[in-house]
C-alpha positions in Angstrom: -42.4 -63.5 -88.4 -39.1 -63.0 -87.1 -38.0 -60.7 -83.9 -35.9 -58.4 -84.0 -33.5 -57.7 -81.1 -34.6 -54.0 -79.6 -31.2 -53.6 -77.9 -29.7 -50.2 -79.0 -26.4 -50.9 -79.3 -25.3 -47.8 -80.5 -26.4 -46.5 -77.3 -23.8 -48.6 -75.6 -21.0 -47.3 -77.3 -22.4 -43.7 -77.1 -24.3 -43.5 -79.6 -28.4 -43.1 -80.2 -29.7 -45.3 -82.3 -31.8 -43.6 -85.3 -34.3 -45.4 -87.5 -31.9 -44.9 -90.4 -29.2 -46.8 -88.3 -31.8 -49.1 -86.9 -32.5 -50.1 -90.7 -28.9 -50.3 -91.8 -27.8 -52.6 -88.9 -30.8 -55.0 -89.6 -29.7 -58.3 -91.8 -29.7 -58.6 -95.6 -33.0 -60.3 -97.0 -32.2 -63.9 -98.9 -34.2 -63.8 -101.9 -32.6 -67.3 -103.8 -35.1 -66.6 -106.7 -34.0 -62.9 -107.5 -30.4 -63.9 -106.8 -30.3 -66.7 -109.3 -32.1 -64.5 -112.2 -29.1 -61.6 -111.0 -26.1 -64.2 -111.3 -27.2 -65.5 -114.7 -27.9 -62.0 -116.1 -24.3 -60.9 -114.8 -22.3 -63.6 -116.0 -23.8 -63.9 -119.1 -24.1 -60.1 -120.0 -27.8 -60.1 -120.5 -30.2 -58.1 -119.1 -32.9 -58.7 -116.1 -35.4 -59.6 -119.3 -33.5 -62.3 -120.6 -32.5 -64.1 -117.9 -36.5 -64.1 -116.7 -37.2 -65.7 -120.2 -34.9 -68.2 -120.2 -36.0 -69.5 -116.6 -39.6 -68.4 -116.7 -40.8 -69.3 -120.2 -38.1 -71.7 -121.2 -36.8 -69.9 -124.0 -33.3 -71.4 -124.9 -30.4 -68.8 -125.2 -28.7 -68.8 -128.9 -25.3 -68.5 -127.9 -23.8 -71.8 -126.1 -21.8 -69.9 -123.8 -24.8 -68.9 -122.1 -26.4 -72.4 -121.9 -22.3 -73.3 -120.2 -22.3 -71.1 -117.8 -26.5 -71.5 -116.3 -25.1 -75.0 -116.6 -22.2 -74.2 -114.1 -24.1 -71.8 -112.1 -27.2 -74.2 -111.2 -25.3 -77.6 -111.9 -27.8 -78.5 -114.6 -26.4 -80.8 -117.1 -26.8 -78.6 -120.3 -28.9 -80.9 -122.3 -31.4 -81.0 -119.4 -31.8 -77.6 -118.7 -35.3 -76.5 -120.7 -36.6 -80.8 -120.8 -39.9 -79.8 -119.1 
């Protein structure tokens, strides 16, 4: 488990540190799996569902556009995207 720093830095430039400012100033999670379901979804204008199928279950999207751009986004070749 990672540490985090206790420093208040707030403190040193006047200011007291909160719980609500401790939790804003801590990093952004990474969550690759999420992140990659999000970027298909937004670029190809399908919902949270869809994208989840496609990955998940290895149902194929109709339009070609869709299989184009998971191709650009993960640097699949198309016709080996859903060969498992």
């Amino acid at each position: 488990m990672e540490t985090i720093n206790n420093s208040n830095s707030s403190a040193e430039k006047g200011q007291i540190m909160t719980l609500r400012s401790y939790y804003k100033n801590l990093p952004e999670p990474t969550h690759p799996k999420k992140a990659l379901i999000n970027s298909i979804a937004v670029q190809c204008g399908v919902t949270l569902a869809t994208a989840r199928n496609w990955i998940l279950y290895g149902i194929r999207p109709d339009k070609p556009e869709h299989v184009r751009i998971i191709s650009g986004i993960t640097g699949i070749p198309a016709e080996n995207l859903w060969n498992d």
